[in-house]
C-alpha positions as CSV (number, residue, x, y, z in Angstrom):
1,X,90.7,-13.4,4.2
2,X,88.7,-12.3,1.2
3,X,89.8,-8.5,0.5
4,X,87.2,-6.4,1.2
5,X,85.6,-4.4,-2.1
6,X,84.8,-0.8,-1.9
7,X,83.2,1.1,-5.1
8,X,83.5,4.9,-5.3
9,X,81.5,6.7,-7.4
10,X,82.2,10.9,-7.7
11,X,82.9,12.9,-10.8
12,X,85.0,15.2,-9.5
13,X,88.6,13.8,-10.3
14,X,90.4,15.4,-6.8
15,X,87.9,14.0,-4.6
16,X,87.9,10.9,-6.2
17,X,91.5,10.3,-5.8
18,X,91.1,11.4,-2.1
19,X,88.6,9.0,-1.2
20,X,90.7,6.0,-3.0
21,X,93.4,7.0,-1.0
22,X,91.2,6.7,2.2
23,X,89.9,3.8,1.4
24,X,93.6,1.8,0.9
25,X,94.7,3.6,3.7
26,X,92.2,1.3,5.5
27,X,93.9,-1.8,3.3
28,X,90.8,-2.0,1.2
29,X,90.6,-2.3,-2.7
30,X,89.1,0.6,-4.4
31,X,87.4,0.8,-7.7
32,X,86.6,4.3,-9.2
33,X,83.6,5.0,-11.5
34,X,83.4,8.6,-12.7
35,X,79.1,8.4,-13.8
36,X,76.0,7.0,-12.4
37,X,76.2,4.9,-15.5
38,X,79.8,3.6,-15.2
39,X,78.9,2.5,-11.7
40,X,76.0,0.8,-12.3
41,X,78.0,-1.4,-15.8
42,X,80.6,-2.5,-12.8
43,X,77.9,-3.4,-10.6
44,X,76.3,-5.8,-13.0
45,X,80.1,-7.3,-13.4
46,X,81.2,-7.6,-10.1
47,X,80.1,-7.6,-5.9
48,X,81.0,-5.0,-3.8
49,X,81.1,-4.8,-0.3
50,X,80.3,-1.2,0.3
51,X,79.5,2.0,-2.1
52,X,80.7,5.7,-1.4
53,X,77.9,7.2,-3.7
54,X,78.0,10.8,-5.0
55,X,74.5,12.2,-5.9
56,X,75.0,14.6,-8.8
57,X,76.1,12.8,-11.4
58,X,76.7,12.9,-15.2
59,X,74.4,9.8,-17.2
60,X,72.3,7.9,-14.2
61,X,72.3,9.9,-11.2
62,X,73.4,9.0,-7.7
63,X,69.9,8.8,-6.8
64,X,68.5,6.8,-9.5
65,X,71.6,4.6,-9.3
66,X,70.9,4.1,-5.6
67,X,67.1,3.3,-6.5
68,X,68.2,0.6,-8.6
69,X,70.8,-0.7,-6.2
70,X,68.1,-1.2,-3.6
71,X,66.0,-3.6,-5.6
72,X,68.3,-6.1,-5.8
73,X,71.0,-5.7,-3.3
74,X,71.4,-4.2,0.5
75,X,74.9,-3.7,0.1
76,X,75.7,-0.4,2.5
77,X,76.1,2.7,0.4
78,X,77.5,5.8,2.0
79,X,76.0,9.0,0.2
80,X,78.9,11.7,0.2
81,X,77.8,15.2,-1.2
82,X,77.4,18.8,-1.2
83,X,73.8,18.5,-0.5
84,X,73.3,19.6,3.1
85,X,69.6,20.4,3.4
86,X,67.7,18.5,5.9
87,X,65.2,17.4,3.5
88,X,67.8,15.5,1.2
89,X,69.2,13.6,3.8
90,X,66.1,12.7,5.1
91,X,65.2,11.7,1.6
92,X,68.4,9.7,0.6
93,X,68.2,7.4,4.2
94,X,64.5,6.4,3.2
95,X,65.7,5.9,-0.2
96,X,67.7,2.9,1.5
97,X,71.1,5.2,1.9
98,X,73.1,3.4,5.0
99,X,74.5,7.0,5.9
100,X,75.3,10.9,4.6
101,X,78.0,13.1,5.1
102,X,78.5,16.6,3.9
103,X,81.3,18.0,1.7
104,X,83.8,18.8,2.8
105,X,84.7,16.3,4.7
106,X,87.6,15.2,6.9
107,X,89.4,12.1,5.8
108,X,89.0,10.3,9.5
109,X,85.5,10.9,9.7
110,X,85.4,8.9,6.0
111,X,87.7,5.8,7.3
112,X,85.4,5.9,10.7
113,X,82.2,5.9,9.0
114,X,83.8,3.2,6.5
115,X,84.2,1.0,9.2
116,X,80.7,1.4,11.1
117,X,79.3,0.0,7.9
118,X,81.3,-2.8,7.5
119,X,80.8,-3.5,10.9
120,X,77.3,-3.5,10.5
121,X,76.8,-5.3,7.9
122,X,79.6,-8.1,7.0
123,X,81.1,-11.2,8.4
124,X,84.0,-11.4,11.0
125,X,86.7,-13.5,9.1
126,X,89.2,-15.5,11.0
127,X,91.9,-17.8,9.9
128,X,89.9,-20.2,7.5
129,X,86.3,-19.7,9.4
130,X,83.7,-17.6,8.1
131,X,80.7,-16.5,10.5
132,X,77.5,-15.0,9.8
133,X,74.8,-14.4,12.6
134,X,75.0,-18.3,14.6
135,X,76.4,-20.0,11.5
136,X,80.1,-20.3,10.9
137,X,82.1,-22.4,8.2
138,X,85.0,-23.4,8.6
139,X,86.8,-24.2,5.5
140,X,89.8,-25.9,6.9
141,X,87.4,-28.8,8.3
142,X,85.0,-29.1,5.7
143,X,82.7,-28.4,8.9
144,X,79.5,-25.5,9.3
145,X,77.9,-25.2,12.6
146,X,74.2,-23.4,13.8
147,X,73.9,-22.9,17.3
148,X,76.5,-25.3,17.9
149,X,74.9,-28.1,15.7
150,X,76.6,-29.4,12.6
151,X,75.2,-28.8,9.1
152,X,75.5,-32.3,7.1
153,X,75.8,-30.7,4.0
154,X,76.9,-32.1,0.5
155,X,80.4,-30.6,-1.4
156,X,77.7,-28.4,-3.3
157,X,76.4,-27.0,-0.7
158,X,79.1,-26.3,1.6
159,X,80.8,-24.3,-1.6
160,X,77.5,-22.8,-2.2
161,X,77.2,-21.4,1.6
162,X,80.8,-20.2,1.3
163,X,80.4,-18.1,-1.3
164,X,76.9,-16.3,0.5
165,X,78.9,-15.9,3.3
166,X,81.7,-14.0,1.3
167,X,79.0,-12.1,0.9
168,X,76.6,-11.2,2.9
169,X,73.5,-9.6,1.5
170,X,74.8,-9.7,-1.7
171,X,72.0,-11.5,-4.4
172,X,73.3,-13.9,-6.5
173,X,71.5,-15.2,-9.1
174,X,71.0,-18.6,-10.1
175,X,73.1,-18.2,-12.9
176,X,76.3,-16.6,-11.1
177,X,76.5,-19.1,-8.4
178,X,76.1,-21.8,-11.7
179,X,79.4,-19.9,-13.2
180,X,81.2,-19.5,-10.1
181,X,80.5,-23.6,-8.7
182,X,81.5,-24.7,-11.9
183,X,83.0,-22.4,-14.3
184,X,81.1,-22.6,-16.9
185,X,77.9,-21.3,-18.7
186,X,74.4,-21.5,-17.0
187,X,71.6,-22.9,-18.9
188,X,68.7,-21.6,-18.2
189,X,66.4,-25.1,-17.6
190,X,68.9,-26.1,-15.0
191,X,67.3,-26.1,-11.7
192,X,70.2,-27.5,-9.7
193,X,71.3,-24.7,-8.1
194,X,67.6,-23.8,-6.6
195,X,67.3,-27.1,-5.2
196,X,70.5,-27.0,-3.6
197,X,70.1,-23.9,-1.7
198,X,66.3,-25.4,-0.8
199,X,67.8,-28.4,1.0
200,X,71.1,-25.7,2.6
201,X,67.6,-24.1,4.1
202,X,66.0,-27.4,4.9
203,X,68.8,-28.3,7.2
204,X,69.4,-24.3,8.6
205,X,65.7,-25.1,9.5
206,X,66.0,-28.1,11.3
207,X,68.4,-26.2,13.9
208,X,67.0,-22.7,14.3
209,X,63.9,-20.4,13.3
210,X,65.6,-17.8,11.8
211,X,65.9,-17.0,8.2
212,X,69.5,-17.2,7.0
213,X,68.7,-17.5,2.9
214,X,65.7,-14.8,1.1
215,X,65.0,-15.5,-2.2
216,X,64.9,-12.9,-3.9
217,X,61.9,-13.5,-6.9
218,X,63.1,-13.1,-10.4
219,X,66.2,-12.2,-9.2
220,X,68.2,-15.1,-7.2
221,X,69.2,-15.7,-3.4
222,X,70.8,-13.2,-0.5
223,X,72.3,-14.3,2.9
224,X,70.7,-12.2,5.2
């Protein structure tokens, strides 16, 4: 199983260090960003699966970083802060915040609302099989299945797939999945990838109603 990613982003160095600690507690990798504008740098170089998301912040702050989160990503972020009037909550959760908690907080209350969120929002992985919704891959067998039917995709697609299902809502642009398929640089005429994940939806189609690939304009493709 793919470890899962957590980003932490809070300037104060003690509480920091406490909510990396909770976080590998729960045998999660932690990465620490001190600014708004630290955090959003490491977001441009790497996918997270969830965000503990201070809101004053030196540089960007943690509302204006979540802003920009939410136009390309749905990745859960978890506001922590001192902020406990009604009306910045309230603000925050329509801003696209997952959930709020008050400092101080207790450490349990952290690792519990950790895993609601992941719960929510990401894939149960077992053995080699990943499963989203009524699709599951299983990597072992080369095999995906919808509703109990069986996807007859091509090595491209069945690689492409995997790595959406890694991460869920996560957008990937045409370009990443280019880098990641085939390690090396995108070019930016090469429509490949966009017709792949056209016929991974062609066949999802076939079997079921429901949308399991957005495209996200400008930007690239989310499972969702």
């Amino acid at each position: 199983m793919k470890q899962i990613e957590i980003l932490i982003v809070e300037d104060d160095n003690d509480i920091n260090k406490i909510l990396e600690l909770i976080v590998k507690e729960q045998g999660y990798k932690a990465t620490c960003c001190f600014s708004g504008t630290e955090a959003q740098l490491r977001l441009q170089q790497q996918s997270f699966n969830l965000i503990l998301l201070d809101i004053m912040l030196p540089g960007l702050t943690g509302e204006e970083l979540l802003r920009e989160i939410r136009k390309q990503s749905s990745i859960p972020v978890i506001i922590i802060s001192a902020k406990s009037i009604i009306e910045d909550k309230v603000n925050l959760l329509k801003l696209g915040a997952d959930d709020y908690m008050v400092k101080p907080f207790a450490r349990e209350e952290v690792a519990a609302r950790i895993e609601v969120q992941l719960r929510k929002n990401y894939l149960q992985q077992t053995g080699d099989c990943l499963s989203w919704k009524e699709l599951t891959l299983d990597e072992s067998q080369h095999r995906v299945m919808v509703k109990k039917s069986e996807l007859n995709l091509t090595n491209v697609e069945f690689d492409i797939l995997k790595i959406m299902l890694r991460h869920p809502k996560q957008v990937f642009s045409k370009a990443k999945l280019y880098e990641l398929l085939w390690n090396d640089i995108y070019q930016g005429n090469d429509n490949s990838i966009s017709v792949h994940v056209s016929n991974i939806r062609k066949k999802i189609s076939a079997i079921t109603s429901e949308e399991y690939i957005k495209t996200i304009w400008g930007i690239g493709f989310s499972l969702v």
